[in-house]
MARKOLLUM-7952 format. One record per residue (C-alpha): residue in three letters; chain; x, y, z. Coordinates in Angstrom, 2 decimals. Layout:
REM MARKOLLUM-7952
ATOM residu chaine      c1      c2      c3
ATOM    ALA      A       X       Y       Z
...
//
This chain:
REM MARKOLLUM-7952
ATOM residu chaine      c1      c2      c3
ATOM    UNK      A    2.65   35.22    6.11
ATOM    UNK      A   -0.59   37.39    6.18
ATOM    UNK      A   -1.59   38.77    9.74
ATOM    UNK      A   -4.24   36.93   11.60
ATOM    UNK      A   -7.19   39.90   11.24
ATOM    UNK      A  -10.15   40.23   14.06
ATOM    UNK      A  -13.19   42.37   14.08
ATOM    UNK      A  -14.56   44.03   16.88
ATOM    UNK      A  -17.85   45.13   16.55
ATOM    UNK      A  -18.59   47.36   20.11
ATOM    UNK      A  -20.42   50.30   20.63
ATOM    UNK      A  -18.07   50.99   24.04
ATOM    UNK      A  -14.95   52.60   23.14
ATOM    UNK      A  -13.11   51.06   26.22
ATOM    UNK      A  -13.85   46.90   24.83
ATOM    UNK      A  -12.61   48.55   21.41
ATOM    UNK      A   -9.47   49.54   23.30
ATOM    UNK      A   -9.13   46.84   25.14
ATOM    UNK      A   -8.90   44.59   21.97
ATOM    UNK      A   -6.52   47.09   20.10
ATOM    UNK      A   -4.04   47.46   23.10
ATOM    UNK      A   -3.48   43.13   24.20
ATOM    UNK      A   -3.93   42.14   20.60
ATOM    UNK      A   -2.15   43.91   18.24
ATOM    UNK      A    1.35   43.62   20.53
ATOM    UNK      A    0.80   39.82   19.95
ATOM    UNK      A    0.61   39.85   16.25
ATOM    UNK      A   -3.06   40.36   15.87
ATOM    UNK      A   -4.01   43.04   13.37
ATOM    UNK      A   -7.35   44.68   15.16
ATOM    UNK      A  -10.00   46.10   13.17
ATOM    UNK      A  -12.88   47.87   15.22
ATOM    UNK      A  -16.40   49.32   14.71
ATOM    UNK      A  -18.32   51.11   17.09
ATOM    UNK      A  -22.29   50.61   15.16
ATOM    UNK      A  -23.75   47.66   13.51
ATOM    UNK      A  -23.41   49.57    9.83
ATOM    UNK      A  -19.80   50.64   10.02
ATOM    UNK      A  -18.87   46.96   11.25
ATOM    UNK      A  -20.72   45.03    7.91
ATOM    UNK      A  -18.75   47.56    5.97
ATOM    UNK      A  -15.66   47.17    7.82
ATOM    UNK      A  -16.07   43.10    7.53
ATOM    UNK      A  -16.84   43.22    3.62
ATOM    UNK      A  -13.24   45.34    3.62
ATOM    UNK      A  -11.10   43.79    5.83
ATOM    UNK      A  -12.66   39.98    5.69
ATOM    UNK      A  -11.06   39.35    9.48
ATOM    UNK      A  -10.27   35.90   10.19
ATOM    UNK      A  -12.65   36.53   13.23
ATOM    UNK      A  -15.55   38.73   14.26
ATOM    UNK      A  -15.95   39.41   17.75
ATOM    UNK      A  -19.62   41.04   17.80
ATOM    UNK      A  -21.34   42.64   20.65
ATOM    UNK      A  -25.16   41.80   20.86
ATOM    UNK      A  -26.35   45.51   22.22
ATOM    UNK      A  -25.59   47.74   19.25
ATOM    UNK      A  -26.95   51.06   18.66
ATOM    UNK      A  -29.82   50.90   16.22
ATOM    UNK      A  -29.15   47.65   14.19
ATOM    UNK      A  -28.29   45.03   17.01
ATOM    UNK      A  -26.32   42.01   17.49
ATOM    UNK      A  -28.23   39.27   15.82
ATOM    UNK      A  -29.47   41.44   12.44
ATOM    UNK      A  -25.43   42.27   12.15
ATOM    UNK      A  -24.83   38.33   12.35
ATOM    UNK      A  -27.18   37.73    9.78
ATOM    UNK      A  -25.94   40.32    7.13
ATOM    UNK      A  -21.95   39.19    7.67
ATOM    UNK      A  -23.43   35.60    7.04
ATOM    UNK      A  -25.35   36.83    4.15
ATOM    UNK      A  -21.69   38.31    2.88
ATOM    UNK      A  -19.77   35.09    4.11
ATOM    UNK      A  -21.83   32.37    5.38
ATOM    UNK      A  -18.50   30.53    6.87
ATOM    UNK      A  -17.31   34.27    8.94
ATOM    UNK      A  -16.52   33.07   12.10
ATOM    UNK      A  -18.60   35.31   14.62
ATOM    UNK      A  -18.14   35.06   18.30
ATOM    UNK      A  -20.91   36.87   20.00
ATOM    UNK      A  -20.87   38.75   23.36
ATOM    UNK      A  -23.31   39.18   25.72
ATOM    UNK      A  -24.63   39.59   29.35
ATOM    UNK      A  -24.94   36.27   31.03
ATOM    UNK      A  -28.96   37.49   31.55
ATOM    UNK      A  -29.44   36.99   28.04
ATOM    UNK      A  -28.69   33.29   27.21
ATOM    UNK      A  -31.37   32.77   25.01
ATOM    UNK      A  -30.25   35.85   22.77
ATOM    UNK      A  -27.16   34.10   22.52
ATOM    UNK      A  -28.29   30.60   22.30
ATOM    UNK      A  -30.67   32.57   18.63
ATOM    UNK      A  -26.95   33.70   17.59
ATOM    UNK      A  -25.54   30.25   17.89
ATOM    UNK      A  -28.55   29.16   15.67
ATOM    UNK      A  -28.29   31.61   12.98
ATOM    UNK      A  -24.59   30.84   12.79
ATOM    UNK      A  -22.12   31.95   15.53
ATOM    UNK      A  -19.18   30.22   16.33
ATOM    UNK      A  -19.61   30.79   20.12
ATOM    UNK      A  -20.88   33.02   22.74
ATOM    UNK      A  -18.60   34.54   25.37
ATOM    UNK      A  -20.40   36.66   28.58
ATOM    UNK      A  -19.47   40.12   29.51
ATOM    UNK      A  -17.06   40.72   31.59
ATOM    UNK      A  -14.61   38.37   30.17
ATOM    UNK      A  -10.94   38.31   30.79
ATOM    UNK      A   -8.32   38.32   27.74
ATOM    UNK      A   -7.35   34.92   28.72
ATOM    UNK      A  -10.69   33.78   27.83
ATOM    UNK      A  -10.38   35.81   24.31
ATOM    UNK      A   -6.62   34.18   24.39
ATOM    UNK      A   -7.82   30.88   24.18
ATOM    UNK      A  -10.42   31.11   21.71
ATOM    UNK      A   -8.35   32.61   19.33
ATOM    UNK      A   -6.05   29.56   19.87
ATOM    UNK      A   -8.60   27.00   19.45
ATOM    UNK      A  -10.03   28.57   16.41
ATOM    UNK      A   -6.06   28.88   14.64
ATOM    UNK      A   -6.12   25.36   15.50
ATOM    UNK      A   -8.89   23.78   14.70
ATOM    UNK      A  -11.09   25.81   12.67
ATOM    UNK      A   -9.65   24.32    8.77
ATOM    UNK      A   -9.86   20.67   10.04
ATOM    UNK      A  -13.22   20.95   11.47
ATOM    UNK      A  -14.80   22.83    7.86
ATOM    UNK      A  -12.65   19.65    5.58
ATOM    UNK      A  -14.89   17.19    8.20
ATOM    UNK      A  -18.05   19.37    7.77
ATOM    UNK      A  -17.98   19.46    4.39
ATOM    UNK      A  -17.57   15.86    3.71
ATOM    UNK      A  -20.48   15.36    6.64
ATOM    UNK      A  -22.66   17.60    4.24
ATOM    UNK      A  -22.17   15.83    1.18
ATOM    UNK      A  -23.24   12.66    2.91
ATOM    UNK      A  -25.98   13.63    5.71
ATOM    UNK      A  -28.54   12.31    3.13
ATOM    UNK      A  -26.91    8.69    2.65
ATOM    UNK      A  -29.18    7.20    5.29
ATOM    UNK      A  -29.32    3.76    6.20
ATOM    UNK      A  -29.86    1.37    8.81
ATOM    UNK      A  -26.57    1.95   10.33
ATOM    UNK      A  -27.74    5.10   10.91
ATOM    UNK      A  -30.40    4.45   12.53
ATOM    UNK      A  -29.07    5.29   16.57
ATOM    UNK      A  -30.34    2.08   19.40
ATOM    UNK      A  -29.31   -1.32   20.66
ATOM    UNK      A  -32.59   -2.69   22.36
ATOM    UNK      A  -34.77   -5.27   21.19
ATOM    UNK      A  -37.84   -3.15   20.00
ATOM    UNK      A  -34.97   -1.39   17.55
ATOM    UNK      A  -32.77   -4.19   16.36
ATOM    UNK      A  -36.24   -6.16   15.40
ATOM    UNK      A  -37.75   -2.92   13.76
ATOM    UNK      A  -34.37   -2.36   11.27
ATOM    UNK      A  -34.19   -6.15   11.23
ATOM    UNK      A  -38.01   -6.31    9.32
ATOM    UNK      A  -37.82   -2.86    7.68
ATOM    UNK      A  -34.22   -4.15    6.25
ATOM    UNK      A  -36.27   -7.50    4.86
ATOM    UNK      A  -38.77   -5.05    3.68
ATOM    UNK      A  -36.65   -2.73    2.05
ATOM    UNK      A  -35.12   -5.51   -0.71
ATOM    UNK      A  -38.38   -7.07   -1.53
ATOM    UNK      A  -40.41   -5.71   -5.02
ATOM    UNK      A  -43.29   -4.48   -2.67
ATOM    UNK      A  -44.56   -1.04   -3.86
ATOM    UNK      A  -46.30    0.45   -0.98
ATOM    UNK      A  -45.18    1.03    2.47
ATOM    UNK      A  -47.00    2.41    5.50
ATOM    UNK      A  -44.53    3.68    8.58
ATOM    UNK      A  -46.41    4.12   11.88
ATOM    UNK      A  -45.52    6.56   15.17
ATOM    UNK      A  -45.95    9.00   17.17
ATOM    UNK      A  -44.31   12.60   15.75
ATOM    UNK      A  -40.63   12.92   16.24
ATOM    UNK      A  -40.19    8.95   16.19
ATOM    UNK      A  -37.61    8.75   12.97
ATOM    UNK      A  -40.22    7.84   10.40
ATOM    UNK      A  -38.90   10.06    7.49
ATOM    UNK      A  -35.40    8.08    8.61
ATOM    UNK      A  -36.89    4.82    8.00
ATOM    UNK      A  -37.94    5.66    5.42
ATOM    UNK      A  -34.69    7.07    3.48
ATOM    UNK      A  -32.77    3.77    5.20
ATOM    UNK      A  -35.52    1.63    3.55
ATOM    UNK      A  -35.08    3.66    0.05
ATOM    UNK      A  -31.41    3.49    0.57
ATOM    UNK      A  -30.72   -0.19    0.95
ATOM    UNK      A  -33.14   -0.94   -1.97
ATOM    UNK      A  -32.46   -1.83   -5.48
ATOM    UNK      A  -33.91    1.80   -6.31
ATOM    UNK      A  -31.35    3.35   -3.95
ATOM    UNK      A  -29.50    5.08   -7.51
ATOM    UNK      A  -32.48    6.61   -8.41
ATOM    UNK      A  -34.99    9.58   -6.97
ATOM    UNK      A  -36.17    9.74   -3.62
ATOM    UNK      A  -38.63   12.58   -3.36
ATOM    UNK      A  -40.40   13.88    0.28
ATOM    UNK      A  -43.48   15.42    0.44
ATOM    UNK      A  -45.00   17.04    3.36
ATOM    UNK      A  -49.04   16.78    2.91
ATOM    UNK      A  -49.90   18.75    5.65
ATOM    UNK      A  -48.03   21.72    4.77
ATOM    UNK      A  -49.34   22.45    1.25
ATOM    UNK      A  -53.07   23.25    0.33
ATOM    UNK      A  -55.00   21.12   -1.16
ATOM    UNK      A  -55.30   22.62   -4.60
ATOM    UNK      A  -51.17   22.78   -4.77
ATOM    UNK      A  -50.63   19.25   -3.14
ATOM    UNK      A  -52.58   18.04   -5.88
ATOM    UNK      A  -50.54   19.49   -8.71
ATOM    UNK      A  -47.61   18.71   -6.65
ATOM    UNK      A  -47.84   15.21   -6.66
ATOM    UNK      A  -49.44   14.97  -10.48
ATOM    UNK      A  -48.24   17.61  -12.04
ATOM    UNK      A  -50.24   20.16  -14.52
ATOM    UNK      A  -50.63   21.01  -18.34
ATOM    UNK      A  -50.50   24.06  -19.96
ATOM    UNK      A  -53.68   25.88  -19.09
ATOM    UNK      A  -54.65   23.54  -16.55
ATOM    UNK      A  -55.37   26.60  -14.08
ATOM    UNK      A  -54.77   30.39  -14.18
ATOM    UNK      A  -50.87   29.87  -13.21
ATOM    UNK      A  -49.93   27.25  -15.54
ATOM    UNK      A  -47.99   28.61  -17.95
ATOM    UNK      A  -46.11   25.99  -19.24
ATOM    UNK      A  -46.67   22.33  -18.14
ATOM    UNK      A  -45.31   21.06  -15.22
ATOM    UNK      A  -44.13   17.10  -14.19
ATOM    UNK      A  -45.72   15.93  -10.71
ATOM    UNK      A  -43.75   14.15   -8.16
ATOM    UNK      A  -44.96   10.82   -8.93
ATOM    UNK      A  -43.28   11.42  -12.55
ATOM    UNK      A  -39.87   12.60  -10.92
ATOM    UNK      A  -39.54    9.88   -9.09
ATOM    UNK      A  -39.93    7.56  -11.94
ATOM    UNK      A  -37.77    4.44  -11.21
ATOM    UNK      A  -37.45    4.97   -7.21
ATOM    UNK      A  -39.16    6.30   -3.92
ATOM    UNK      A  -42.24    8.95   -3.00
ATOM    UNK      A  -42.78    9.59    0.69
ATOM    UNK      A  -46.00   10.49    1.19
ATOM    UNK      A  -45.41   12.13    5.35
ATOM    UNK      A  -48.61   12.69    7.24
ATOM    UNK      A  -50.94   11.15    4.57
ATOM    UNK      A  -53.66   11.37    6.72
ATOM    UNK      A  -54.29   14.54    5.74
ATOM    UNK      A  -54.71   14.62    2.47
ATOM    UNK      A  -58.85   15.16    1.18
ATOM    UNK      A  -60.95   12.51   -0.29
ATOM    UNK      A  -60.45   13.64   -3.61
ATOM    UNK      A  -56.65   13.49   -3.70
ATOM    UNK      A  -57.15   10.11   -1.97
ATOM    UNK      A  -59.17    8.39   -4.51
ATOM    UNK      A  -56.37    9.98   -7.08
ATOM    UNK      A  -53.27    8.15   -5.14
ATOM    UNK      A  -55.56    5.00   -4.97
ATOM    UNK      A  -55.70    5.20   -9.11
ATOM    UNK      A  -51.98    5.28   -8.98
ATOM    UNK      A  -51.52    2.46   -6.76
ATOM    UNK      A  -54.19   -0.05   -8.76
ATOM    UNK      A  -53.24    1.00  -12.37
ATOM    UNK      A  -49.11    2.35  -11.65
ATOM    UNK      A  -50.18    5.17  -14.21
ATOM    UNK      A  -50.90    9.26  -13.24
ATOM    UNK      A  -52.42   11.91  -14.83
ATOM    UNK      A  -51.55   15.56  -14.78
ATOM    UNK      A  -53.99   18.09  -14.21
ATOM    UNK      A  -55.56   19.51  -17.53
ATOM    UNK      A  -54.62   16.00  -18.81
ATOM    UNK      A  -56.19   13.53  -21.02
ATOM    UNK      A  -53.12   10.93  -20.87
ATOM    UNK      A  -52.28    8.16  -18.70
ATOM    UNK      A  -48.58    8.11  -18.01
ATOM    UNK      A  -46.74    4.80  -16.67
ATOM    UNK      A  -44.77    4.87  -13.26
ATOM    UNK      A  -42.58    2.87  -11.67
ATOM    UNK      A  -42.64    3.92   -8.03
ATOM    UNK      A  -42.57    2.57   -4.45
ATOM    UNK      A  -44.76    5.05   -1.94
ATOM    UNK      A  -43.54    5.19    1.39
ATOM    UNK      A  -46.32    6.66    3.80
ATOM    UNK      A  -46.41    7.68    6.96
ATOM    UNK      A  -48.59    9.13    9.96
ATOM    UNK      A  -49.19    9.89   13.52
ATOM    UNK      A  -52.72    9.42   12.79
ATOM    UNK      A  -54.60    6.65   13.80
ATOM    UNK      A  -55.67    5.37   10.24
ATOM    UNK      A  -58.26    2.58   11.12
ATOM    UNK      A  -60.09    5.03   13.26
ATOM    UNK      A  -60.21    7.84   10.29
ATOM    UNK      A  -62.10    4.84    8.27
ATOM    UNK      A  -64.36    4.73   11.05
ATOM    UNK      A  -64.96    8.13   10.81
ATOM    UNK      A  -65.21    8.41    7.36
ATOM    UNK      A  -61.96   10.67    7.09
ATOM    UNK      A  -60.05    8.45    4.94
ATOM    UNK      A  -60.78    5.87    2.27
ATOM    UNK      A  -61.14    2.50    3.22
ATOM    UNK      A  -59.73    0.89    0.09
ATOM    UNK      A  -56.51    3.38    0.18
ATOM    UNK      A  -55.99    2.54    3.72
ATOM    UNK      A  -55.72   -1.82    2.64
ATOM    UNK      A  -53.80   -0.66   -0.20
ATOM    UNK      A  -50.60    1.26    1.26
ATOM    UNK      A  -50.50   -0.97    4.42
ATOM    UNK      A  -49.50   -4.02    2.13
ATOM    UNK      A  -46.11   -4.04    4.79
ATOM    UNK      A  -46.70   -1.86    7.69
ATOM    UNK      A  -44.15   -0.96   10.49
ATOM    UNK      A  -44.82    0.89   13.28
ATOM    UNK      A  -41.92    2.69   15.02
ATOM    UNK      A  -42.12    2.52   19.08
ATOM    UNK      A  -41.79    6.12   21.13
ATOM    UNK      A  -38.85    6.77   22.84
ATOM    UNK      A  -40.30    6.27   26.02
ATOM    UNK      A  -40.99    2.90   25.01
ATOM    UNK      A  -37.38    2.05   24.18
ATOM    UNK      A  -35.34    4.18   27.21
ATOM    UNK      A  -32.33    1.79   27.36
ATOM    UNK      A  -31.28    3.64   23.56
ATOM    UNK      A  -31.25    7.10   25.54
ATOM    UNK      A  -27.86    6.97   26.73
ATOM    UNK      A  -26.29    6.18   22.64
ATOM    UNK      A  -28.25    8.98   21.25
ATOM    UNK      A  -27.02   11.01   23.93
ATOM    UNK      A  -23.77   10.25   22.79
ATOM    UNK      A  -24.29   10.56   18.96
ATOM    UNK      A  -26.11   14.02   19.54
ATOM    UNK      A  -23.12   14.99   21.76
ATOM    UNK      A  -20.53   14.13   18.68
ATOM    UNK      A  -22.93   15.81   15.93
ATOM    UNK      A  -22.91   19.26   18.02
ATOM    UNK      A  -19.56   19.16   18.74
ATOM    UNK      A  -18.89   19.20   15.45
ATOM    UNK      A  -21.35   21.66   14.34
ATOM    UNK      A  -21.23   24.46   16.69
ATOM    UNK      A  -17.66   24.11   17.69
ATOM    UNK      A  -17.22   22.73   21.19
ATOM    UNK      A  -15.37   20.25   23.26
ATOM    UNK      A  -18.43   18.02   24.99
ATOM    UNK      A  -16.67   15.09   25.99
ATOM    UNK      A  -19.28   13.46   28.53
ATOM    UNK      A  -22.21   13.44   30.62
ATOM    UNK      A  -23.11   13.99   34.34
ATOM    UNK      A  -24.87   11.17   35.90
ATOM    UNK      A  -27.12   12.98   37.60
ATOM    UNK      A  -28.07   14.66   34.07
ATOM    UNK      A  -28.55   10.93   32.85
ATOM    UNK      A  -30.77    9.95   35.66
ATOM    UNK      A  -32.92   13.18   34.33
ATOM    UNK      A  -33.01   12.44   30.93
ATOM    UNK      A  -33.81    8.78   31.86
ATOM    UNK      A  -36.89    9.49   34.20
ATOM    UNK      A  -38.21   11.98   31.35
ATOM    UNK      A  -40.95   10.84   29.61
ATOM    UNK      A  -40.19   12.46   26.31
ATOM    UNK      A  -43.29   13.57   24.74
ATOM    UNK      A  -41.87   14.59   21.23
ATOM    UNK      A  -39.82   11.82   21.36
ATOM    UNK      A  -36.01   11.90   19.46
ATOM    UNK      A  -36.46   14.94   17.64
ATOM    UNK      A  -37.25   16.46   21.48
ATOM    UNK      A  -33.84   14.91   22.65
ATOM    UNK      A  -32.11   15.89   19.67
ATOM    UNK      A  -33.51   19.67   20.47
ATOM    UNK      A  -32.57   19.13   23.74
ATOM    UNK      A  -29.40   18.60   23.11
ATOM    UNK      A  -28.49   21.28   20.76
ATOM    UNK      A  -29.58   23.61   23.36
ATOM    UNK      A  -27.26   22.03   25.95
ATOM    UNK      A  -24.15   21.61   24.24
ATOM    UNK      A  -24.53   25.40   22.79
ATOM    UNK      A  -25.03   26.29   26.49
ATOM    UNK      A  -22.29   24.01   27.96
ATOM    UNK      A  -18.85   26.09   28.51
ATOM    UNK      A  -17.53   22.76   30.37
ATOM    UNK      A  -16.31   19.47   28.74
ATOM    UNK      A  -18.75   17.56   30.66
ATOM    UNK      A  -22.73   18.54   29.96
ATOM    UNK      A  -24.30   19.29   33.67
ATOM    UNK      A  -27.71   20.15   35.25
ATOM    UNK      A  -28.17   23.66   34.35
ATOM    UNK      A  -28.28   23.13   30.27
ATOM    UNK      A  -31.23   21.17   30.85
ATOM    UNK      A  -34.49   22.71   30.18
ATOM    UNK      A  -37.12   23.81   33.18
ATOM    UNK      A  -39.38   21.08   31.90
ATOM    UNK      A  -36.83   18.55   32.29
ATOM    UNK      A  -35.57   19.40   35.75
ATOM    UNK      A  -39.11   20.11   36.65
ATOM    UNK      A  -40.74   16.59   36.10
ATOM    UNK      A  -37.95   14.67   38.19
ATOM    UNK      A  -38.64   17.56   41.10
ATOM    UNK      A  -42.57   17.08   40.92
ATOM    UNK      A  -41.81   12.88   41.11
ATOM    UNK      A  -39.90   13.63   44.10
ATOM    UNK      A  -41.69   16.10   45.89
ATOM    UNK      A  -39.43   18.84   46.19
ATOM    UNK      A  -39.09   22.63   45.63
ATOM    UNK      A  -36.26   25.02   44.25
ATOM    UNK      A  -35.62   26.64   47.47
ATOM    UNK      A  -35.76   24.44   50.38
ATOM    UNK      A  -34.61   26.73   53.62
ATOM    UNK      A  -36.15   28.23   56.60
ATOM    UNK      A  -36.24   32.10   58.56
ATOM    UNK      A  -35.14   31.22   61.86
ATOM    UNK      A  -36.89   33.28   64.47
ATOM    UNK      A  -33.79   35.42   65.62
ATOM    UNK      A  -33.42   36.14   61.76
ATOM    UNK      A  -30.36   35.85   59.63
ATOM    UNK      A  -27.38   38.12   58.51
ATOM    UNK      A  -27.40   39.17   54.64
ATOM    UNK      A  -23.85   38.38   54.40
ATOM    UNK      A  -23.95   35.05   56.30
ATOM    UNK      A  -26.55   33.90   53.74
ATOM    UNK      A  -24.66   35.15   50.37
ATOM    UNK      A  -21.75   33.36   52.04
ATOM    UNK      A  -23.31   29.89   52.23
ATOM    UNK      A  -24.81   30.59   48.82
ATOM    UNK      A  -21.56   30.81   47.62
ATOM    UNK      A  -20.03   27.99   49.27
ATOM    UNK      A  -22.71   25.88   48.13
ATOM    UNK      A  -22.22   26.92   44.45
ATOM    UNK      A  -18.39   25.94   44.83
ATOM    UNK      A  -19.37   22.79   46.08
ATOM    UNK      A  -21.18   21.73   43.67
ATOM    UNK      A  -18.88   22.49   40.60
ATOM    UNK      A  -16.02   21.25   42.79
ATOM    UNK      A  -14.79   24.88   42.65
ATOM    UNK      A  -15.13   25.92   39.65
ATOM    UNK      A  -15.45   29.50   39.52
ATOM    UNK      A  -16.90   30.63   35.98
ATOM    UNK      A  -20.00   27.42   36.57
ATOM    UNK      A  -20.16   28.67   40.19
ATOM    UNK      A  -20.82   31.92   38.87
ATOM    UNK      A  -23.11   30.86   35.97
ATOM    UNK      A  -25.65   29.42   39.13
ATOM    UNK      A  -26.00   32.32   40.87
ATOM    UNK      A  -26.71   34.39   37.98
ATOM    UNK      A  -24.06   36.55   38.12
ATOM    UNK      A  -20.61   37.95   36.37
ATOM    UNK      A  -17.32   35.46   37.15
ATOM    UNK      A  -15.64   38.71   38.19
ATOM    UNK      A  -18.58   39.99   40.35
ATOM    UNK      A  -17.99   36.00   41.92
ATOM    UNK      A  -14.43   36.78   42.13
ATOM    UNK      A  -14.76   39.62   44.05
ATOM    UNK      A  -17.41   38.15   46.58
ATOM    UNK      A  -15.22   35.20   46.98
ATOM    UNK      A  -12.85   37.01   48.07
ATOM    UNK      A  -14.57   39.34   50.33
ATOM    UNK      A  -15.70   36.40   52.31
ATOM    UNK      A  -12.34   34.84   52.12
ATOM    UNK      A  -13.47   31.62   50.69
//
């Protein structure tokens, strides 16, 4: 049986040591680099079961050494280690593809366990994410995350939508409501579910390559075109285009979709040939349409043409009582994907999230939540994963400030008041010494010590 293999990629010779002397008695063969450079190399030799990488690195630090072992091995597990100070270096290093984060100083038990749960857990978990990959884009209504009224009606009419022979769809909502979801569910559970269904952003191209984008070019069309090219709407032949933020495409590319719409025939760029298409055209907006015909912005005629069915998706604020299930289904999705053990919620981080107003809507919960389950060491999610603007909105409704005491006149002792600070930060993670310690800002050992000095 091949030794388990770590990497530890430190620039201080005493972590190095550290690592070399409780490991390798235990049956861990240790593998150590003391610069960014010599630990890529060392990791392209060695291919460790597990890198254990320091974020402050002499000239090529933490996060650019993450990056190139990914490049080399984009499933190396990399636990990262850092100061506590620096949580949103390590929350970037979660992103970009660490396993976990781990503050300095840390205690060997702590390296102990991870090393467990990784031995494990770690072949199980990559079987599930793989087969979650292969079918993250087989959307449908089921997928679709709330119980209220204003949901259950919405997938109820988009479902009747979905089977009927209608060719032109128009999805309305506010950004980060679920629209390009609806509209994959609506593809999905369609007769042309086996055939393409092809996105298009048309706010993110120009207009000049949005154009040949959706039509396609012939040779010689423009400078570029080399060789002809097939547009989107010919891709898709047989099932779905969605068309996101129509509303800002130009009046020339407007009258262009309308031609497709009335006559079900395109015409690349350069061309002098009408070619037959069998599409449906899913659009969608956070624009208010009618009032861009008012304004002249967008055709009037295109805009009675693609709302043949329209369905407009409520805000989350509008449809609270779903909060707590996405909660939920976020918790399970992040779990999975970054690694940790989230099993529940604090109420008092419920009553938060439920008072929030949520301006960007599910894809700002979703975001949310990443951030706090990356952040969360615990197995239930509390307080201080939330973001300031979160915290802050339910402290503005109620009047109240971060630091709520008073000088009394004969002044106070130092010692007295670091005392009570730590008592109150025991108190309220029912003594729990690494959270208690994560509060206060400081190292669990530095807590340790303190906590004992006082004789808590």
């Amino acid at each position: 049986m091949k030794p388990f293999k770590i990497l530890v990629i430190d620039d201080e010779k005493l972590i190095r040591w550290s690592f070399e002397k409780k490991l390798n008695s235990e049956g861990v063969k240790v593998y150590t680099a003391g610069s960014g450079e010599d630990g890529v190399e060392s990791f392209r030799m060695e291919q460790p079961d597990i890198v254990f990488l320091d974020n402050k690195l002499p000239k090529m630090q933490g996060l650019e050494v993450l990056k190139k072992i990914k490049a080399i091995d984009e499933d190396a597990i990399i636990v990262f280690m850092t100061a506590y100070e620096s949580v949103d270096i390590a929350v970037s290093a979660i992103k970009a593809g660490a396993h976990e984060y781990i503050n300095k100083p840390f205690s060997f038990e702590e390296i102990n366990v991870i090393i467990k749960n990784i031995k494990d857990k770690i072949e199980k978990e990559k079987e599930i994410q793989l087969l979650k990959r292969e079918k993250k884009d087989s959307v449908t209504f089921n997928h679709i995350i709330g119980e209220s009224e204003k949901i259950k009606s919405l997938k109820q009419l988009a479902k009747k939508i979905a089977r009927t022979e209608t060719t032109t769809i128009l999805l309305l909502g506010e950004s980060g409501t679920g629209k390009d979801l609806f509209s994959k569910a609506i593809h999905n559970e369609s007769n042309r579910k086996d055939k393409p269904f092809v996105t298009i952003n048309c706010s993110s191209l120009p207009e000049t390559l949005l154009e040949s984008e959706l039509f396609g070019y012939e040779t010689g069309a423009f400078t570029d075109a080399k060789k002809q090219k097939k547009g989107l709407f010919e891709v898709a032949e047989g099932g779905t285009v969605f068309l996101d933020e129509i509303g800002e495409i130009n009046q020339t590319t407007q009258l262009k979709l309308l031609n497709v719409l009335e006559n079900r025939t395109v015409r690349r760029l350069g061309g002098t040939v009408d070619i037959p298409v069998d599409i449906r055209i899913i659009a969608a907006t956070n624009k208010n349409l009618k009032k861009s015909v008012e304004d002249k912005l967008f055709r009037e005629d295109l805009y009675y043409r693609i709302k043949v069915f329209q369905i407009t998706i409520p805000s989350l604020r509008e449809h609270k009582e779903d909060i707590p299930d996405l909660i939920k289904f976020f918790i399970e999705q992040f779990n999975l994907q970054f690694r940790k053990n989230v099993k529940d919620i604090d109420p008092k981080v419920l009553e938060l999230m439920m008072k929030y107003d949520w301006p960007g809507n599910i894809r700002e919960l979703r975001n949310v939540m990443e951030r706090a389950v990356i952040l969360e060491t615990d197995t239930i999610l509390h307080e201080d994963c939330l973001p300031g603007e979160i915290r802050d909105a339910n402290c503005i409704e109620k009047e109240c400030h971060p630091y709520n005491f008073v000088i009394p006149d004969e002044g106070i002792s130092m010692e007295e008041f670091e005392k009570e600070l730590l008592k109150k930060a025991l108190e309220k993670t029912n003594n729990n010494q690494t959270r208690a310690a994560q509060l206060l800002g400081i190292s669990r050992d530095t807590f340790r010590y303190k906590k004992k000095k006082y004789d808590l």
